[in-house]
C-alpha positions, -999 to 999 in steps of 0.1 A, spaced: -137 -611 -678 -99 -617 -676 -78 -640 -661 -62 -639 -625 -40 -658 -605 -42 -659 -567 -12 -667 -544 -19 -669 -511 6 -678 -478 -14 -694 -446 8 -698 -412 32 -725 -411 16 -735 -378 -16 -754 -390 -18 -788 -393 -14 -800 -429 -52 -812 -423 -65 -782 -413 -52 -764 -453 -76 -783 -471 -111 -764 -457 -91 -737 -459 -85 -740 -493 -116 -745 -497 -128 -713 -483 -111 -694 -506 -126 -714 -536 -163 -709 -521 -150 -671 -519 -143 -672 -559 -166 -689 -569 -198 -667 -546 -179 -637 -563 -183 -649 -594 -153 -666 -605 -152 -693 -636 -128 -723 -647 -111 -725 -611 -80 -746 -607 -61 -750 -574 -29 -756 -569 -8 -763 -538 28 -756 -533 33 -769 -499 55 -755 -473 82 -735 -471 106 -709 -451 95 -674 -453 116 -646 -465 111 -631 -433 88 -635 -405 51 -623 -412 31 -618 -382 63 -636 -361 55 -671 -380 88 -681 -402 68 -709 -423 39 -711 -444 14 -734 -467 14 -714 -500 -19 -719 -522 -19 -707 -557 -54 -701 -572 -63 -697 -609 -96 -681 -620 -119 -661 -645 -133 -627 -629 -147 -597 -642 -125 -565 -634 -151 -548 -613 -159 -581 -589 -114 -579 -577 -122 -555 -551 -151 -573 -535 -132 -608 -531 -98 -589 -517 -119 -575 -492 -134 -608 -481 -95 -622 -485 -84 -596 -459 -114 -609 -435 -97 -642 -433 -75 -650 -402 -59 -674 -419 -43 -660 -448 -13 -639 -437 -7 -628 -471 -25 -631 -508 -17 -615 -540 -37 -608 -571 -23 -608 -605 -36 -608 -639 -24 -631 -664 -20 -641 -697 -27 -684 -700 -12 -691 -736 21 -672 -715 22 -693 -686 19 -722 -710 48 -710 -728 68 -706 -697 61 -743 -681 72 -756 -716 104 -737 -714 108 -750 -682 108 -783 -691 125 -781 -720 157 -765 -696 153 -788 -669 157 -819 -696 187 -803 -710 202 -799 -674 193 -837 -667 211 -849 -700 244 -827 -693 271 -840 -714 309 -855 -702 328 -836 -680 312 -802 -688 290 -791 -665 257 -775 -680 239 -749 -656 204 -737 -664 193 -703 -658 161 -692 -658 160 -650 -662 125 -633 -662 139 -623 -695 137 -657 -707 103 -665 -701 88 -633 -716 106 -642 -746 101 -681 -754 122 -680 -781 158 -673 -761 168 -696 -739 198 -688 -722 220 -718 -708 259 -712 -691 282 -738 -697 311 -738 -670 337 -760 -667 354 -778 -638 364 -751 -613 403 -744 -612 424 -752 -581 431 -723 -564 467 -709 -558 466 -691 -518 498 -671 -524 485 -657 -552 455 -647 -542 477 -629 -510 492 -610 -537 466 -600 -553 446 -586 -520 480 -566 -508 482 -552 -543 443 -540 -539 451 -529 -502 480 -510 -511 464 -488 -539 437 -485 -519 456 -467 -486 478 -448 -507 449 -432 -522 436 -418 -490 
């Protein structure tokens, strides 16, 4: 038995209260397949990437679950039935490192909110930082400088001129 995730996208075009049977579908679907300790979250709606199926927004569902390895296939071949799911994901994952990741989160996002003077404090979040929870990487700028135009001219016909008299 390990633990998976489940992130699904329905179309943007349903009606916010035709998500929750849906949602519920897919639970019924886990949990006939033989999933365990189900938790549902929903993350609302938001712009696609790109359009999927021509539809630009979507309701995205994120399902967390116990299944046995062998059982994976069986419930992604009852996902792909759906109409309503234009795309779904499986992943396998790890809860004490999730936890981990939420508390560095919060930890950065507190930092951010308690910035200090006149020195800006930006957060970034790498996928480097949350597999290691002990480096937390924060980038301190300062207030941006005024910019000098006629400077910046020279600087361009400097770059243009190398450039054509290379060529």
């Amino acid at each position: 038995m390990k633990h998976y995730e489940l992130f699904c996208i329905l179309p943007g075009t349903l009606a916010e209260t035709e998500i929750a049977p849906i949602s519920q579908e897919i639970n019924s679907l886990i949990q006939g397949g033989g999933g365990q300790d189900l938790m549902t979250e929903d993350l609302g709606k938001s712009r696609l990437a790109y359009p999927v199926k021509q539809i630009r927004y979507g309701y995205f569902l994120l399902f967390f679950f116990i299944l046995s390895e062998e059982k994976v296939t069986a419930l992604t071949e009852k996902l792909r039935l759906l109409p309503t799911v234009i795309r779904f994901v499986f992943r396998a994952y790890s809860p004490e490192r999730r936890q981990a990741k939420e508390a560095i989160i919060s930890r950065m996002k507190q930092r951010a909110e308690s910035g200090a003077g006149n020195v800006q404090e930006k957060v970034v979040v790498t996928e480097k930082t949350l597999l290691a929870p002990e480096i937390e990487v924060v980038e301190k700028t300062a207030e941006p400088k005024p910019v000098d135009m006629e400077e910046i001219d020279k600087k361009l016909k400097e770059i243009l001129d190398a450039t054509l008299n290379i060529v």
